[in-house]
C-alpha positions as CSV (number, residue, x, y, z in Angstrom):
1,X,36.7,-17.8,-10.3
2,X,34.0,-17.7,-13.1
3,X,31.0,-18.2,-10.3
4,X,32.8,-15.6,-8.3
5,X,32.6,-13.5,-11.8
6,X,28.7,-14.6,-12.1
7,X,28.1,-12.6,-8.6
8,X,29.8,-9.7,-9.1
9,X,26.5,-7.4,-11.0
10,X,24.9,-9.1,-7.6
11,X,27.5,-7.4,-5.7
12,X,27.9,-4.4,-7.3
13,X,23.6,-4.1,-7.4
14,X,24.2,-4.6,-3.0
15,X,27.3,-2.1,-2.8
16,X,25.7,0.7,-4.7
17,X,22.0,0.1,-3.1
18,X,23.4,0.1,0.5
19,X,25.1,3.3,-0.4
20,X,22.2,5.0,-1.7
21,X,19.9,3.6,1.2
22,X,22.0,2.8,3.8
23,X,20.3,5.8,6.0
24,X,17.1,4.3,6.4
25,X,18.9,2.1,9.1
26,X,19.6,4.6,11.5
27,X,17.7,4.8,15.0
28,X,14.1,5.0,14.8
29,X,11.2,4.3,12.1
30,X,10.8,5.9,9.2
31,X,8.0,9.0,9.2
32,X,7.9,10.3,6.0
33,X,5.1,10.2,4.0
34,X,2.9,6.4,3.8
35,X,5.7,4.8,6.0
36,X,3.8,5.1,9.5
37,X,0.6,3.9,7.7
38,X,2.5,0.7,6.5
39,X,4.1,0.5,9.7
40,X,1.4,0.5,11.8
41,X,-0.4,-2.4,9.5
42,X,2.4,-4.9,10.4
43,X,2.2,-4.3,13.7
44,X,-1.1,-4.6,14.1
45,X,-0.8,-8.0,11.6
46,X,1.8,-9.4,14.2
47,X,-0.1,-8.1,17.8
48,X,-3.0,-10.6,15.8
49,X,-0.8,-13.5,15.3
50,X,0.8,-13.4,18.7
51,X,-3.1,-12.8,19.7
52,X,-4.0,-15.7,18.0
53,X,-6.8,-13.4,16.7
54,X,-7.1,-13.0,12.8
55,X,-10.7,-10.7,12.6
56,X,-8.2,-7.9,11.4
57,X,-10.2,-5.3,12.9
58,X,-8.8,-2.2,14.1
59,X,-10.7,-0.7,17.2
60,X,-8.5,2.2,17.6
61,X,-8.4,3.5,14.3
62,X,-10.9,6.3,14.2
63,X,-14.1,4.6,14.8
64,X,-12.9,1.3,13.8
65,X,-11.4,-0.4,10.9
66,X,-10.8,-3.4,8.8
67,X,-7.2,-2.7,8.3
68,X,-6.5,-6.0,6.0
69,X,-9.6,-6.1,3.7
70,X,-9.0,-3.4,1.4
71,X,-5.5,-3.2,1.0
72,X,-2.8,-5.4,-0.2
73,X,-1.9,-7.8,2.0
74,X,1.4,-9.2,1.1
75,X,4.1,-6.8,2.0
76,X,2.5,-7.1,5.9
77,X,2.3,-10.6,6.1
78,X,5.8,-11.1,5.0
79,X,7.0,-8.1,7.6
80,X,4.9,-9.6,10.0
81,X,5.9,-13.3,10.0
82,X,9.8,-12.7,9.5
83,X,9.3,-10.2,12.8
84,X,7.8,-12.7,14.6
85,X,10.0,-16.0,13.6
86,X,13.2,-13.6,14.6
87,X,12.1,-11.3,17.1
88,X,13.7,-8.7,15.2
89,X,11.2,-5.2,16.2
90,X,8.8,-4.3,13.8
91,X,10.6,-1.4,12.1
92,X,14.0,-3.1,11.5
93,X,12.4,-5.8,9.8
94,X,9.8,-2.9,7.7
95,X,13.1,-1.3,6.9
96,X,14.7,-4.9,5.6
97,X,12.2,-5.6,4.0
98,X,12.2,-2.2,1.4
99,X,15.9,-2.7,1.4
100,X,15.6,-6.1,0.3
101,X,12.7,-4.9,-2.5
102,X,15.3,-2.6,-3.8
103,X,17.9,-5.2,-4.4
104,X,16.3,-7.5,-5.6
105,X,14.2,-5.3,-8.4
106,X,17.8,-4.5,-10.4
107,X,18.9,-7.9,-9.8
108,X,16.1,-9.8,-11.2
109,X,16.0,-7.5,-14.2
110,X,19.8,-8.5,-14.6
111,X,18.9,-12.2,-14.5
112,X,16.0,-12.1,-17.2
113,X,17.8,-9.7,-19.3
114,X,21.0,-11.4,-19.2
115,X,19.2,-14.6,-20.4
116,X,18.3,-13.3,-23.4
117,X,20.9,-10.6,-24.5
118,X,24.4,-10.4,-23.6
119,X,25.5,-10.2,-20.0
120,X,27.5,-6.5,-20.2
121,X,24.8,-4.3,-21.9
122,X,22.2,-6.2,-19.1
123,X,24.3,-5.3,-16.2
124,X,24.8,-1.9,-17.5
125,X,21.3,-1.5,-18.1
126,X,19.8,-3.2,-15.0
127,X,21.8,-0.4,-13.0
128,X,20.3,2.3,-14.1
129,X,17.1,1.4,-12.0
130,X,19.5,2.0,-8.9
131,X,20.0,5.9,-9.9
132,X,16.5,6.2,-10.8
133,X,15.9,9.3,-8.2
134,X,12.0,9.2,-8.5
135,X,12.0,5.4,-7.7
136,X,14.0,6.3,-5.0
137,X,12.0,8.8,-3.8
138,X,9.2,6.4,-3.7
139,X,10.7,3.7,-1.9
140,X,11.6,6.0,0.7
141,X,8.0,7.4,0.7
142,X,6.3,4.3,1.4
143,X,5.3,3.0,-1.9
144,X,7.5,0.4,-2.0
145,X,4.7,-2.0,-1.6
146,X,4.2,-1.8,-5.6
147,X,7.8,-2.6,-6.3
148,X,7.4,-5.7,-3.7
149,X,4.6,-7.0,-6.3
150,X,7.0,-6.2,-9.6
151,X,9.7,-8.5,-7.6
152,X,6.9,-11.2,-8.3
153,X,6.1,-10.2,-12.2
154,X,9.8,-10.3,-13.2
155,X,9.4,-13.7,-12.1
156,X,6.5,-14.3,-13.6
157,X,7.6,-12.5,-16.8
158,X,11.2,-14.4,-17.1
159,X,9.1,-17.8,-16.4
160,X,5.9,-17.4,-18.5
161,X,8.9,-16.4,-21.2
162,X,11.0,-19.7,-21.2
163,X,8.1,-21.8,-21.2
164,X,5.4,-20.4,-23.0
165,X,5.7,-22.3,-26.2
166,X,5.5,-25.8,-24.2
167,X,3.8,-25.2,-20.9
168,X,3.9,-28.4,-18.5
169,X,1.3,-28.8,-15.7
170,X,4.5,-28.3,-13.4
171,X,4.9,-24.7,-15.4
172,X,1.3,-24.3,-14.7
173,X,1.3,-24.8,-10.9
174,X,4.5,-22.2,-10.6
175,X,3.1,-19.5,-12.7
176,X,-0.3,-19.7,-10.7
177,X,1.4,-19.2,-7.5
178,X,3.4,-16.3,-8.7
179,X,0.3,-14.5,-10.4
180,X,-1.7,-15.0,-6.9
181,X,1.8,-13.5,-5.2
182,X,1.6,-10.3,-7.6
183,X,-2.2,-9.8,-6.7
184,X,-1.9,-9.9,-2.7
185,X,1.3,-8.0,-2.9
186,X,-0.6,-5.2,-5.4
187,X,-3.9,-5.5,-7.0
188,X,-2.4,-2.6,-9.8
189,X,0.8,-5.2,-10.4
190,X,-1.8,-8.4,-10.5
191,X,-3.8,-7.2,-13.2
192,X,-0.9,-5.9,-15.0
193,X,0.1,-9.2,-14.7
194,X,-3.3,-11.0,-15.9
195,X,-2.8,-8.8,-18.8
196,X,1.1,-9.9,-19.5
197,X,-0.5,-13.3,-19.1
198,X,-3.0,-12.6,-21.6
199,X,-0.9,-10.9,-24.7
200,X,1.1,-14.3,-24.1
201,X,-1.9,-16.2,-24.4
202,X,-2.9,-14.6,-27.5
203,X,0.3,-14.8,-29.4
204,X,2.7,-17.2,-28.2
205,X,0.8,-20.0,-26.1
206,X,-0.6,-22.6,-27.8
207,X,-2.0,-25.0,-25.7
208,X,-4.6,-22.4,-24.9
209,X,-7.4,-24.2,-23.0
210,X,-4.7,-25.8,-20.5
211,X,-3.3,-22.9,-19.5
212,X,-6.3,-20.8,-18.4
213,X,-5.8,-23.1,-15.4
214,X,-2.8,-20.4,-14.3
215,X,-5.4,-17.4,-13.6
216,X,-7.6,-19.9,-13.2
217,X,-6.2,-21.6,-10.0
218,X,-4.3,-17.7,-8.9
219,X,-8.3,-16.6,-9.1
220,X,-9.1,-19.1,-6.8
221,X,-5.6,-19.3,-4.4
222,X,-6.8,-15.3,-4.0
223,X,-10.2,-15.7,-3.1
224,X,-10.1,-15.3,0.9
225,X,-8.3,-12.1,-0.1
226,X,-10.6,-10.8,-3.2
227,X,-14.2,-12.3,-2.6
228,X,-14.3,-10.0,0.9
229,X,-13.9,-7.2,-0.9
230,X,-15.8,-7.7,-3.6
231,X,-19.1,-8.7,-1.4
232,X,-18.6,-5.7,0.7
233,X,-18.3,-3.8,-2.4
234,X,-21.6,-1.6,-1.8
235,X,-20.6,-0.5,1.8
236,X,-17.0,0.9,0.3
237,X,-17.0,4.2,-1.4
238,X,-16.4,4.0,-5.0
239,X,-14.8,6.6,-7.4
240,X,-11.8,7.1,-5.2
241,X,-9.5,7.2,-7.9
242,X,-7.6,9.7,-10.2
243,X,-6.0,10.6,-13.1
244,X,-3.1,12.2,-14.6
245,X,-5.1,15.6,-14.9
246,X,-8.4,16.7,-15.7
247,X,-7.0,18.2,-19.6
248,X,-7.2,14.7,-21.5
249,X,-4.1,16.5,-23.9
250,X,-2.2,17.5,-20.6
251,X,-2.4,14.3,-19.1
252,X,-0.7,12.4,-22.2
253,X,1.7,14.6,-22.1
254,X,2.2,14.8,-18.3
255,X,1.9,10.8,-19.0
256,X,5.1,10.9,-21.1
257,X,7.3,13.0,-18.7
258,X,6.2,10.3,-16.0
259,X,7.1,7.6,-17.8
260,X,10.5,8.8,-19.3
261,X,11.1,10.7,-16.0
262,X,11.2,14.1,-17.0
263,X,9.6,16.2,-14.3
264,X,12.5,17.3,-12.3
265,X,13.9,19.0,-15.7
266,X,11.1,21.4,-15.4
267,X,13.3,23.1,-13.2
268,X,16.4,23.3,-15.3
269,X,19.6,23.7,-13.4
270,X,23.1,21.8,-13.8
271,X,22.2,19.4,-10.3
272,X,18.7,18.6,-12.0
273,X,20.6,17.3,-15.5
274,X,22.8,15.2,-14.0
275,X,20.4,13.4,-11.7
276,X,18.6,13.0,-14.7
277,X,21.4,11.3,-17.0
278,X,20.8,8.1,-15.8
279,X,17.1,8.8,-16.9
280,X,17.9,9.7,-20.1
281,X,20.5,7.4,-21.2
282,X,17.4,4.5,-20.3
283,X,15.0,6.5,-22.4
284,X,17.3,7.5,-25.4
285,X,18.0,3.5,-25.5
286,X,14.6,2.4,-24.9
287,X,13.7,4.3,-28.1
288,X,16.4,3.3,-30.1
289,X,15.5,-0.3,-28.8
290,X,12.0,0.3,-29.6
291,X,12.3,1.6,-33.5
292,X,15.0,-1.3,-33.9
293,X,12.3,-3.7,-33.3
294,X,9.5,-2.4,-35.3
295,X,11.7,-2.5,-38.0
296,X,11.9,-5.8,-37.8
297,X,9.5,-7.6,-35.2
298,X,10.9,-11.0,-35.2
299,X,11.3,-11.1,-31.4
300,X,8.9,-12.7,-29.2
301,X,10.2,-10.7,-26.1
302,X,9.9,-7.5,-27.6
303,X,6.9,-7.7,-29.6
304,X,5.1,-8.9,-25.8
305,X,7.2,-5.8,-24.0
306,X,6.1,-3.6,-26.5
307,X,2.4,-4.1,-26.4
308,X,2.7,-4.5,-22.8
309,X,4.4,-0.9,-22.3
310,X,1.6,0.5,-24.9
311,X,-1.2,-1.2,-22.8
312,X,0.2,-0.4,-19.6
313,X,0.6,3.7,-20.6
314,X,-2.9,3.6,-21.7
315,X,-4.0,2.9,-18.7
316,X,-1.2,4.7,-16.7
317,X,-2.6,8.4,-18.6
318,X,-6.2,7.6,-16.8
319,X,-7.8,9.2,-20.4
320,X,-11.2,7.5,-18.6
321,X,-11.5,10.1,-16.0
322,X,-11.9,12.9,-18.9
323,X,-15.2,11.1,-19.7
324,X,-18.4,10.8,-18.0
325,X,-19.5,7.4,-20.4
326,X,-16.6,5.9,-18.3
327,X,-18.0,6.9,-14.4
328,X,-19.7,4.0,-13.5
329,X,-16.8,1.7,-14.4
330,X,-14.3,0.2,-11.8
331,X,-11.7,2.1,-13.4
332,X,-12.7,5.2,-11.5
333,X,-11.3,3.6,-8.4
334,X,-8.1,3.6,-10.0
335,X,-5.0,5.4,-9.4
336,X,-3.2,5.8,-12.9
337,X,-0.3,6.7,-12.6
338,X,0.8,3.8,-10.7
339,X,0.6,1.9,-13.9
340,X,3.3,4.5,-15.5
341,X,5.6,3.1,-13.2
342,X,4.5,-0.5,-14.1
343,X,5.2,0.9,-18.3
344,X,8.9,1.4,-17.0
345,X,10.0,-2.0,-17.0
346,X,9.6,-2.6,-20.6
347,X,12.1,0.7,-21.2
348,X,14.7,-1.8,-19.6
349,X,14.2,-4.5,-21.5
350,X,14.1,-2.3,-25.2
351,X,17.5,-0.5,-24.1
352,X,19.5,-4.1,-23.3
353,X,18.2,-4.8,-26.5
354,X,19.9,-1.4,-28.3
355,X,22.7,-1.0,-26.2
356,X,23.6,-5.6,-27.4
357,X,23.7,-4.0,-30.2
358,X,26.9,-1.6,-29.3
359,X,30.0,-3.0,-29.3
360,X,31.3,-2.0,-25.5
361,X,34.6,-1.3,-24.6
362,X,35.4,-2.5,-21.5
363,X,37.4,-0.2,-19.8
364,X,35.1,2.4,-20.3
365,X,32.4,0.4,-18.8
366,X,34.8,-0.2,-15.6
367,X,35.3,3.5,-15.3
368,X,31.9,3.8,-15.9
369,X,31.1,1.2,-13.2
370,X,33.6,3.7,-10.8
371,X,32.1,7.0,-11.8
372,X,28.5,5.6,-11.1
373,X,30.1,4.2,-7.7
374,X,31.3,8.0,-7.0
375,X,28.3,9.7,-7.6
376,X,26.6,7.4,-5.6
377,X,28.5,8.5,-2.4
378,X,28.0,12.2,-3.5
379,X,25.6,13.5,-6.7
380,X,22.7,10.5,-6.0
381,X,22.5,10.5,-2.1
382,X,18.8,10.9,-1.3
383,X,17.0,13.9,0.3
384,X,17.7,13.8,3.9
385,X,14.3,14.4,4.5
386,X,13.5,11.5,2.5
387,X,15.2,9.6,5.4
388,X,13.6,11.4,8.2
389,X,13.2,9.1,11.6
390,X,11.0,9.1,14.6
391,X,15.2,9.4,16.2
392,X,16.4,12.1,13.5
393,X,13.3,14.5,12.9
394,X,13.8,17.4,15.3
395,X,10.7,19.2,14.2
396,X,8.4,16.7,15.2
397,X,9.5,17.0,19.1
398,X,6.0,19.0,19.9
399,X,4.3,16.2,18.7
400,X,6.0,13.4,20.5
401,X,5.9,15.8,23.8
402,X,2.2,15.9,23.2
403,X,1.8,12.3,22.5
404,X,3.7,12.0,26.2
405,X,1.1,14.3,28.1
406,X,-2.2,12.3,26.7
407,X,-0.5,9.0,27.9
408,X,-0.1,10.7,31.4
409,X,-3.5,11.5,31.6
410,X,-6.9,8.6,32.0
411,X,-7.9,7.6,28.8
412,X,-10.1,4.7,29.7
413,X,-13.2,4.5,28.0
414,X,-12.7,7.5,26.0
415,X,-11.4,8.6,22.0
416,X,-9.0,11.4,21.0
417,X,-9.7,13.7,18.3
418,X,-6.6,14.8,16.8
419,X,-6.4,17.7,14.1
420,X,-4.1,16.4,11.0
421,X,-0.9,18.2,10.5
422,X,-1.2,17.2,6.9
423,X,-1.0,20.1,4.3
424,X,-1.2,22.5,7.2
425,X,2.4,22.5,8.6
426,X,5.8,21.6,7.2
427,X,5.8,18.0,9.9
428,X,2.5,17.1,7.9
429,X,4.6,15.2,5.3
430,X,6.3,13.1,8.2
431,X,2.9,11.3,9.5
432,X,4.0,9.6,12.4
433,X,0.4,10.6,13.9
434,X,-1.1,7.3,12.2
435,X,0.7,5.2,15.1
436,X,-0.5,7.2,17.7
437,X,-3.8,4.8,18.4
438,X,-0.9,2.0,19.1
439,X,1.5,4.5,21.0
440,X,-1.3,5.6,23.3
441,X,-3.8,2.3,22.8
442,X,-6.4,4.4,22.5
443,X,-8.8,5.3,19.7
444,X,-8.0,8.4,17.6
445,X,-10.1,10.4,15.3
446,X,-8.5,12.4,12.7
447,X,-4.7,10.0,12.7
448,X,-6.2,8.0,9.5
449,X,-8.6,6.6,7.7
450,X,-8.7,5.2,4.5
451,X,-11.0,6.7,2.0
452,X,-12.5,4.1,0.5
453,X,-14.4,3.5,4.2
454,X,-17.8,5.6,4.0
455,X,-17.2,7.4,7.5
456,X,-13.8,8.7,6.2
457,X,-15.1,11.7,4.9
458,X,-17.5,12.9,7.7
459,X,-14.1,12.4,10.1
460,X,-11.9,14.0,8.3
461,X,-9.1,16.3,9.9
462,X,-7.0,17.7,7.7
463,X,-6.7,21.0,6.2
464,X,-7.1,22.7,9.4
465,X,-10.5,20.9,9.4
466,X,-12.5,18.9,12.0
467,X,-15.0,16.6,11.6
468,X,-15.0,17.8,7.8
469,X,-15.8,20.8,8.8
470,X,-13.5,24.1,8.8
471,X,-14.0,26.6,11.2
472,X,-16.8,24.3,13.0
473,X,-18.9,26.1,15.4
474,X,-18.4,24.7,19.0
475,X,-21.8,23.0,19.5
476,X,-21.6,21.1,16.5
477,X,-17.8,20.0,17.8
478,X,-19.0,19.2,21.2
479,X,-21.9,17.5,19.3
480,X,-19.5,15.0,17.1
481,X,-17.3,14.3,20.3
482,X,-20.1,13.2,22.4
483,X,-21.6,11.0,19.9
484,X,-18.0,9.6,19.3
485,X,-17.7,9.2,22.6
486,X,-14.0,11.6,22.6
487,X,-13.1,13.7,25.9
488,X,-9.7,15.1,23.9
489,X,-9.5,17.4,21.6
490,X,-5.8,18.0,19.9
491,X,-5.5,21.1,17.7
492,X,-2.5,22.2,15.7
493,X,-4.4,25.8,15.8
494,X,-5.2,28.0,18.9
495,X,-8.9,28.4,19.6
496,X,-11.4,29.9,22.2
497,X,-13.7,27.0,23.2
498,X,-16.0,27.9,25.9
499,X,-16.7,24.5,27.5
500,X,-13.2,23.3,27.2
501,X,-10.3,22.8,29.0
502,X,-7.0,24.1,27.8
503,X,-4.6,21.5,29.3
504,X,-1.3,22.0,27.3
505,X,0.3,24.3,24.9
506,X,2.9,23.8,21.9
507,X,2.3,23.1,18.1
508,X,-0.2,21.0,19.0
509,X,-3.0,22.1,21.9
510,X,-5.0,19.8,24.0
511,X,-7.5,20.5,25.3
512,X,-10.4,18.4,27.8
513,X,-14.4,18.7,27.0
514,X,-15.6,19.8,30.6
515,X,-18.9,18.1,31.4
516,X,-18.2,14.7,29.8
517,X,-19.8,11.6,30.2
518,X,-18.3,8.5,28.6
519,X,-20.6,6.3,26.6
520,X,-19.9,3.7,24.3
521,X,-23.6,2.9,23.4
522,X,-26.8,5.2,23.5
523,X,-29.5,3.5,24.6
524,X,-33.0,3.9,26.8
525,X,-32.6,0.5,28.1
526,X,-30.5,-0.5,31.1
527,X,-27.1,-1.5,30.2
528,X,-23.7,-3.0,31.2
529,X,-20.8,-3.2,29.6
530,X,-19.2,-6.8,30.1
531,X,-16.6,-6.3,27.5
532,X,-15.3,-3.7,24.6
533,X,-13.4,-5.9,22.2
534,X,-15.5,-7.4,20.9
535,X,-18.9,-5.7,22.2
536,X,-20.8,-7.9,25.1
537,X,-23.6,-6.1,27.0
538,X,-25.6,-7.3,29.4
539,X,-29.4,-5.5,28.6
540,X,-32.5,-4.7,30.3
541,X,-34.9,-3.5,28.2
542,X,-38.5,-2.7,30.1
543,X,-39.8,-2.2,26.4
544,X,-38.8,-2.3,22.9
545,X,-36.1,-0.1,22.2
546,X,-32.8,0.3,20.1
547,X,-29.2,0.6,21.3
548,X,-26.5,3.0,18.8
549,X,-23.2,0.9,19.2
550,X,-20.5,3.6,19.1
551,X,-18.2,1.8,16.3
552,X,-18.2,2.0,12.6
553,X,-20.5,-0.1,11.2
554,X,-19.2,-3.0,8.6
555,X,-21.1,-5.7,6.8
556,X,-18.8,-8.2,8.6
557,X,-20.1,-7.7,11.9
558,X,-22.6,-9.9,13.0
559,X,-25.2,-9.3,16.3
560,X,-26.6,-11.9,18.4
561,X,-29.1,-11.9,21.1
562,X,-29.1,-15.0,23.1
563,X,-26.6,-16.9,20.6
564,X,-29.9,-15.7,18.1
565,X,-28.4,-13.4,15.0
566,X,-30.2,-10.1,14.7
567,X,-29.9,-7.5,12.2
568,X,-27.7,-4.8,12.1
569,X,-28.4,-1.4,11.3
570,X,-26.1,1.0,9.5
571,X,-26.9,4.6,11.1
572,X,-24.4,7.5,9.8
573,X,-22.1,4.5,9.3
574,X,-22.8,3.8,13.4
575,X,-24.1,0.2,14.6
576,X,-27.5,0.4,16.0
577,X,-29.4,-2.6,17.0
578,X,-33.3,-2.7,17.6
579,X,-34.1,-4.4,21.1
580,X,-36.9,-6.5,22.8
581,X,-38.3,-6.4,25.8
582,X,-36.1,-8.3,28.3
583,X,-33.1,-9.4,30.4
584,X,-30.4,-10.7,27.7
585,X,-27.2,-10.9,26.5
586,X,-26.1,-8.7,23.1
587,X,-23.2,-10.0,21.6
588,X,-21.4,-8.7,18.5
589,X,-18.9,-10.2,16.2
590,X,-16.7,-9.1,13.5
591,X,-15.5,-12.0,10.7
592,X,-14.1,-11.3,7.6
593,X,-13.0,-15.1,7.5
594,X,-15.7,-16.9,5.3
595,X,-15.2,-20.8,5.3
596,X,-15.9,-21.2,1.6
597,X,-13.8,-18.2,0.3
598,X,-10.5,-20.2,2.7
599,X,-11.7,-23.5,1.3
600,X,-11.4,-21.8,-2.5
601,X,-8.2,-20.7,-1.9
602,X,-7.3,-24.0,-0.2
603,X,-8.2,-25.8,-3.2
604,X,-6.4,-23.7,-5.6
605,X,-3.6,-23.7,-3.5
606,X,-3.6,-27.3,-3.4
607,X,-4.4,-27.8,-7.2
608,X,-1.7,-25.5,-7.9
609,X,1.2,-27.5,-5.5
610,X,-0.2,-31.0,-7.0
611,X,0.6,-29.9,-10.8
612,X,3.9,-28.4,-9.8
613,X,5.4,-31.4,-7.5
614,X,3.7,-34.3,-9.5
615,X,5.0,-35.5,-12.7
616,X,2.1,-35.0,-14.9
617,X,2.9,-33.3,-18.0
């Protein structure tokens, strides 16, 4: 009977969660917000393993795309392997996957806090994070991803914790792995982490030299992950980050709302208050847990949470974007406030710590326990547009009719521009328009592309815009298409173009470019095309010439004439090529995949399982 009492806060954390979020299993994939952007990641990360082809480049993303080498990596792998070992479709498994995130976040925080306070205040506590409507709201947005990463730093955090005063080499190998976890699941989360790692390291280790080995060996277990981007680092736009606000004064105080969850009170109405209990009753116990420690500071826990939450908030208010002595620093590819939500977790650990403190009476806590369960089924169910599906999203039924006329008609050889719905119509916040390259497997301008890739902004669609470009006269437009090589043109706007085709009619309007000839390269020589994916052409060149390869151009790609590597061009962010006179064979490869950055990680990896399974101390 006691284990059975051991996993009932488990049970209770899995009853109330798969009330809250038990709508994101209904029929379909989930389309609100970054979902379809995630989504489309995996399955392009399991199409590659089934390939057997890891380059991780996405030919029908606009004009091409590494889709693994700037982002985190973690939550797709994990998506994509479980899919492919079970054969369970891509979007159950995407919609496991969050649901499993959420679990597990309340229950680790149980674990850790009930090891060092007592078990009722931690359960009672740890829930809390379950009626949290703005983490909600997230999850169910698509930014799960940096909760997947915090699974890891609880971990971390509990482990680091119980054996920081006498770390073993077995300690060492664990906490390595787990800090190299946190930084392919979310760079944000793995330099939080390096940080956590370093006001330990400071003030509690002290063994010091030996346990540099743990970012030591995680630096090295991440390099075929981090050294990519960091020696591509010129072509990738920098200063793609942002701050709180552009008031350094408003954005700590905006900072504090964040953190304490106070936003939806600036619309105060009885509904908004009691959504936000749950809020306050953490941050009125954080506080009291907080100013109970500084009064005495004789915990090792909370003197590390505290400078932890202060460090992280810092950071999280993005004060470095209200000065220009701070522009050419990395932090201005930083997105701030996702560091508020990393400051949270220390608010859970100082309100255990004031509500130990409280003697609890347990039948108030059971009714408690009941009420919460109540307003679960009623007061805390999410939006229901939060849970919006491809299945369940009648307004989006233009766009999926539309996406069923293009793959009627012959779209060999060609791309798609496609006008964004996003901040133009109510659909744009369901963005189910980023899998349309998959659905129709066929390139599409204007369905996404990630900012930090220099062509993103000259391509981009939204705000009624095409091609950057509002109100773009025609020539230019028919300009852009045929240098993009794109016969289709999909508007969400009705316009008078003289040399098009008006094929269809709804929301969205298609429409053909009359006249067009489909090119993939643009060249004076004599060409043929022996394959796309990757380019081979077969060339005749009577004289020296150059060829413009119709793709994005990436350091990673390589050229070769006759096996010989040539040089690469980058013009407007296209692939051109200089020629010699001749009957040959161009070839072009993309490879992220460096030997030495795998053999790095190899190493680490292997270091890292040595000290943990040997018994070396």
């Amino acid at each position: 009977m006691s284990k059975f009492k051991q996993l009932v806060p488990y049970l209770a954390i899995i009853v109330l969660s798969s009330i809250l979020l038990g709508g994101i299993f209904e029929q379909g994939y989930l389309v609100r917000s970054d979902n379809s952007t995630h989504l489309l990641r995996a399955i392009m990360l399991k199409d590659n393993i089934l390939a057997g082809d890891f380059t991780s480049w996405n030919y029908n993303d606009n004009l091409g795309s590494p889709f693994l080498t700037y982002t985190y990596i973690l939550m797709y792998i994990i998506i994509a392997l479980i899919s492919t070992i079970t054969t369970l479709s891509v979007s159950l498994t995407y919609k496991l996957t969050l649901f499993l995130t959420f679990i597990l976040i309340p229950s680790l925080l149980y674990f850790f806090l009930s090891k060092n306070f007592k078990k009722l205040p931690s359960f009672s506590v740890s829930l809390l994070f379950i009626f949290h409507v703005a983490t909600i709201q997230q999850f169910l947005e698509g930014m799960w991803g940096q909760y997947l990463a915090i699974v890891f730093l609880l971990i971390f955090f509990y482990y680091l914790h119980k054996n920081s005063r006498k770390l073993t080499y077995k300690n060492i190998g664990i906490l390595s792995i787990l800090l190299s976890l946190t930084i392919l699941a979310h760079p944000y989360v793995g330099l939080s982490t390096l940080y956590l790692f370093g006001l330990y390291f400071i003030l509690i280790i002290k063994n010091k030299l030996k346990s540099l080995l743990i970012p030591i060996l995680s630096l090295l277990m991440s390099s075929f992950y981090l050294l990519p981007i960091i020696s591509t680092n010129s072509w990738a736009v920098s200063n793609i980050g942002w701050g709180i606000s552009s008031n350094f004064f408003e954005a700590i105080y905006k900072s504090f709302g964040i953190l304490f969850s106070l936003q939806s009170l600036k619309t105060f109405t009885l509904e908004n208050l009691i959504l936000t209990i749950p809020n306050l009753i953490l941050t009125i116990l954080a506080l009291i847990g907080i100013i109970l420690h500084l009064k005495k500071r004789d915990n090792d826990l909370l003197k590390i949470s505290f400078l932890f939450l202060i460090i992280s908030f810092i950071i999280g208010t993005g004060f470095w974007f209200n000065f220009y002595i701070f522009d050419l620093l990395p932090l201005k590819n930083i997105l701030s406030s996702r560091f508020l939500i990393i400051a949270k977790l220390p608010l859970f650990i100082f309100a255990t710590f004031a509500l130990s403190k409280i003697r609890l009476n347990k039948t108030i806590f059971y009714l408690s326990i009941i009420l919460l369960l109540i307003s679960s089924i009623t007061l805390f169910q999410p939006d229901k547009d939060l849970l919006r599906t491809s299945e369940n999203s009648p307004e989006l039924n233009d766009y999926f009719k539309t996406i069923g006329y293009l793959q009627a008609l012959d779209l060999t050889n060609t791309r798609i521009v496609f006008q964004s719905t996003y901040k133009v119509t109510n659909e744009g916040i369901y963005t189910p328009l980023v899998l349309a390259p998959h659905t129709l497997q066929t390139p599409v301008i204007g369905s996404w592309s990630d900012p930090i890739f220099q062509i993103s902004e000259s391509l981009d669609a939204t705000r009624s815009r095409l091609f950057n470009t509002k109100n773009i006269p025609e020539e230019k437009l028919i300009e852009n298409m045929e240098l993009y090589n794109a016969k289709y043109l999909v508007l969400t706007e009705n316009l008078e173009l003289k040399n098009f085709t008006k094929l269809t009619s709804n929301k969205f309007i298609i429409y053909e470019l009359e006249n067009f000839n489909s090119d993939w390269v643009e060249t004076n020589a004599n060409y043929e095309i022996k394959q796309l994916k990757p380019p081979t052409i077969e060339i005749e060149a009577e004289n020296e010439t150059k060829i413009l390869i119709k793709m994005a151009y990436h350091p990673f790609w390589k050229a070769y004439i006759n096996a010989k590597e040539v040089e690469i061009n980058n013009n407007n962010y296209l692939m051109e090529i200089n020629l010699e006179k001749g009957i040959y064979i161009l070839e072009l490869k993309y490879n992220p995949i460096k030997r030495l950055y795998i053999l790095l990680s190899l190493m680490g990896l292997l270091s890292a399982l040595y000290a943990g399974y040997s018994r070396i101390r």
